[in-house]
N, C-alpha and C positions, 0 to 999 in steps of 0.2 A: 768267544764265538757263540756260546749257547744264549748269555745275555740277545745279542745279537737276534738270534735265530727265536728268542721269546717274546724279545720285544715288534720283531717281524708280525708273530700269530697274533699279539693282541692288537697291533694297527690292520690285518687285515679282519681278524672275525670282530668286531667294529665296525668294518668299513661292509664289509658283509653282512652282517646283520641292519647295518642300515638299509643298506640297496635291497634286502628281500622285503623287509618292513615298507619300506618309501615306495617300493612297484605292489605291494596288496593294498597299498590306498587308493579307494577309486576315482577321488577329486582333491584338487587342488583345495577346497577346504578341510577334507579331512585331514591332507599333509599339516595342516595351517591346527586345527586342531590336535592334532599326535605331538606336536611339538608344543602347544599350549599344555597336554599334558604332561610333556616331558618336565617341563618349566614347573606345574605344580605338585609335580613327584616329589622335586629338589628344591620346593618352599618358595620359589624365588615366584611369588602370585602378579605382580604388577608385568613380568614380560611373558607370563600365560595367559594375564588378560587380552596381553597385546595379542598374544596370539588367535586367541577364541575371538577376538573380535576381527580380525581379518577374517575368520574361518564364518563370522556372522555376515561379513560384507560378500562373502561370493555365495552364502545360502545363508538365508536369510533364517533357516531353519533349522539348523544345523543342530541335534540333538544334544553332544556332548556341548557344546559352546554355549548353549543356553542352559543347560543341565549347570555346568561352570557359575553361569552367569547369575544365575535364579541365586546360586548358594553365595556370591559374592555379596550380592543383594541383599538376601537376610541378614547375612552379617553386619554390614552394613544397616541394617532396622530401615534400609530400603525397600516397605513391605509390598505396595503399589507394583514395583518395576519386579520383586521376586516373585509376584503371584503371575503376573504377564507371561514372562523366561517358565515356572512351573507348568502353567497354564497349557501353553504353548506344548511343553514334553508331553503330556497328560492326550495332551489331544494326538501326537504323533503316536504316545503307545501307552493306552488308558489302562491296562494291566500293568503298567512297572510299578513293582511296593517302591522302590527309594523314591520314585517323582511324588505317588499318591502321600507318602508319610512326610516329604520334604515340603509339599506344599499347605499340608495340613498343618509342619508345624508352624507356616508364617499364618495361614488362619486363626491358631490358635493365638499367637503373638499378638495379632488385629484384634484380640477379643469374639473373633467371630466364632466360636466353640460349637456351635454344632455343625457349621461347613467341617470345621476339623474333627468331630466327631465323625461325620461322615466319609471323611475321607480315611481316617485311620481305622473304623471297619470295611473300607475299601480294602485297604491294604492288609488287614488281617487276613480275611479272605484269599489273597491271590501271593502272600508270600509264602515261604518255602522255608524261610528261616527260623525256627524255633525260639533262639534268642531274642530276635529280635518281635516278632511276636508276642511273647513274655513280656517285655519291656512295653509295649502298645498296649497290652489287655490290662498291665497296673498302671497306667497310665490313665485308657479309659476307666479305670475304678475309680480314682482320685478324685478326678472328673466327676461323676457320680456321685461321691460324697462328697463336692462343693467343694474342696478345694481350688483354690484359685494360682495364678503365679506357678505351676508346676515344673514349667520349663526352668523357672528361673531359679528355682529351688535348687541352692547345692547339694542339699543331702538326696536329691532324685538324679542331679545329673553324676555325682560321684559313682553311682552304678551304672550311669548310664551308657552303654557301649553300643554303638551303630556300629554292624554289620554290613557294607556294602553288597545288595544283590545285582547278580549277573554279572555279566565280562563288561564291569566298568574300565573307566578309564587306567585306573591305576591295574587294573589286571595287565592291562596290556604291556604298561611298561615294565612290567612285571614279567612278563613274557619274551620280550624285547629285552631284558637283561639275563633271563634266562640264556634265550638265543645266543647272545653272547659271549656269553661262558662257557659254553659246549663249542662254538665253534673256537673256541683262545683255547680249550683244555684238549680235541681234537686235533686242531693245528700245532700245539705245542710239541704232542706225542709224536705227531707223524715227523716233525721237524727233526726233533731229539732222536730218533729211532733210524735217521739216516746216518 
């Protein structure tokens, strides 16, 4: 019975935490988006593309789906369509350090090193994050001393750790499984305690 009665709490605080999540989305893209992040929480990137791109087909501007997309793109040494997708975030909220430093580093990739100069004391400026900070000021030193290829250099990126700022995507589902787990560990108790 108790199997029973646990495996009850976890299909409803599931089923509840979806339905609170899925009614604080205010469109039909952003659903399309949460789910495109869900998708690359769990690695699985080719049906979060899918996702972020229906989430682009009903706004065209959809921050997290082009934020998505930009970083698809680079990977991809798709620097054209990642500076577009960056471009694009920059202009919806010229203060975010991950867009300003994300787009600097397809800048820097293009060769084009003082737009990414530029932009990574953008982002010095306006981030909050100490680490990552650090990592941008020996960065632009490198830079400085002529060093070239820095991105590519394994011995710069074996230290290199990005810090995600603000309530990115993965915060949330991060949140979303918190939610979770408090309502499976709440509904377990109240169940068991009858």
């Amino acid at each position: 019975m108790k199997f029973i009665l646990t495996s009850f709490a976890g299909i409803l605080s599931i089923g509840l935490s979806i339905f609170v999540i899925w009614a604080s989305l205010k469109d039909k893209a952003s659903k399309y988006a949460f789910g495109g992040a869900v998708h690359a929480f769990m690695g699985d990137y080719e049906k979060a593309d899918h996702r972020y791109g229906k989430a682009l087909e009903l706004d065209m501007n959809h921050f997290d789906a082009l934020n998505f997309r930009g970083a698809r793109h680079a990977a991809a040494k798709e620097f054209s369509q990642a500076v577009s997708c960056y471009e694009r975030c920059v202009r919806q909220r010229p203060d975010d350090p991950n867009c300003l430093f994300k787009l600097g580093a397809v800048f820097y990739d293009m060769n084009h090193i003082d737009r990414a100069v530029d932009l990574w004391r953008k982002f010095i400026a306006r981030s909050g994050n100490r680490p990552n900070i650090e990592m941008v000021n020996a960065l632009l030193e490198r830079i400085d001393r002529g060093e070239k290829d820095i991105l590519a250099n394994e011995a710069f990126l074996e230290n290199f750790q990005w810090y995600e700022e603000g309530f990115s995507p993965s915060n949330k589902i991060a949140l979303f499984l918190t939610a979770c787990s408090l309502a499976y560990l709440l509904l377990t108790v109240l169940l068991w305690t009858k």
